[in-house]
N, C-alpha and C positions, 0 to 999 in steps of 0.2 A: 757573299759571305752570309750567312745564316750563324744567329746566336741559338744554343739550346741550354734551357736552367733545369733540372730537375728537379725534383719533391718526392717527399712519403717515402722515403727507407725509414728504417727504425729497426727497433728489437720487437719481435716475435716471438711465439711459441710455440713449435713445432704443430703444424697441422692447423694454424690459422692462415689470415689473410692480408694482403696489405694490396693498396693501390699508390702506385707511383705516377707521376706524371713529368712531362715534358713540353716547356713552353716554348714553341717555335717563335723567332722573329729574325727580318733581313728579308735578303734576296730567296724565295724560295723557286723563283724562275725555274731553275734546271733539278727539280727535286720532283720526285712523282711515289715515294716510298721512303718508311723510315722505320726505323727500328731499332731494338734493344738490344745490346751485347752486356756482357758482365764480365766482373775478373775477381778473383779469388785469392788470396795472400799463394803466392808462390806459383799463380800457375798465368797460362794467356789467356787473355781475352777472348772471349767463346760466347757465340751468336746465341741470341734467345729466341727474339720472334722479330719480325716483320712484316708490316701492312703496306699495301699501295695505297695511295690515295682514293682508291674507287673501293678500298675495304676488301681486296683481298689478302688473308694471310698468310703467313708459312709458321711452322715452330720447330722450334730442337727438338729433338726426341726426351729430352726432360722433361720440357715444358710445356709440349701436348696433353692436352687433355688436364692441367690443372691450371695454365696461364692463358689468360686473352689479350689481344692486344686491339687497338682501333684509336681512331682519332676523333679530335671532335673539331671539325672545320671550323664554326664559330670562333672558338675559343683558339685557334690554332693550339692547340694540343696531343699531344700523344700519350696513350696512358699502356697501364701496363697492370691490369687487375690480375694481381698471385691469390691462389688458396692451394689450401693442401701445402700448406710450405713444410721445407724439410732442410735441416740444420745442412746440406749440400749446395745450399740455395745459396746459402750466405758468401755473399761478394758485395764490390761495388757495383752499380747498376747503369751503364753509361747510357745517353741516349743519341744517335746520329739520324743523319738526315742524308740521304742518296738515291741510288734510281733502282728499277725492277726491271733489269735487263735479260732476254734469253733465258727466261724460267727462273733467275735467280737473285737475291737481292746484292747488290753491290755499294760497300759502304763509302763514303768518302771523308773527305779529311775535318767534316766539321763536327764535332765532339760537343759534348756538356761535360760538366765538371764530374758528375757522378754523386750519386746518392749511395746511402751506406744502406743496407740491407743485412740484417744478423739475427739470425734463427736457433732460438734455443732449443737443446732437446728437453 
């Protein structure tokens, strides 16, 4: 069982920046990768980015090239530095914890509550 809390959504304005984070704790035995999904009033939940634990990552094609994602081992943390945000951005901001299997990341069923994220134009 791994718990995850998130932090840092808010209100924005179009074309600024925000960091969120995520505090890992529990079992992270069977975890080697984690990442960020989001959901948006009305739609599914749709992948953002993902780090292995050795700092490799992937992004959506959204979120290339304006979002970084990385952890900070100390801290068990996973963060999630937005710029260039864009009133599109705005969803909740989940964060999960799972594996980097066969190129790809694979979520599993331990969730955070979500942080709110909302990008004025």
């Amino acid at each position: 069982q791994v718990q995850l809390v998130e932090s840092g959504g808010g209100l924005v304005q179009a074309g600024g920046s925000l960091r969120l984070s995520c505090v890992a704790s529990g079992d992270m035995s069977h975890i080697n990768a984690m990442a960020w999904y989001r959901q948006a009033p009305g739609n599914r939940r749709e992948f953002v980015a993902a780090t292995t634990i050795y700092g490799i990552a992937e992004y959506s094609s959204s979120a290339k090239g304006r979002f970084t994602i990385s952890i900070d081992h100390v801290r068990n943390t996973l963060y999630l530095q937005m710029a260039d945000l864009k009133p599109e951005d705005t969803a909740v901001y989940y964060c999960n914890s799972g594996r980097h299997e066969r190129g790809d990341y694979w979520a599993s069923d331990d969730w955070g509550r979500g942080t709110q994220v909302t990008v004025s134009s």
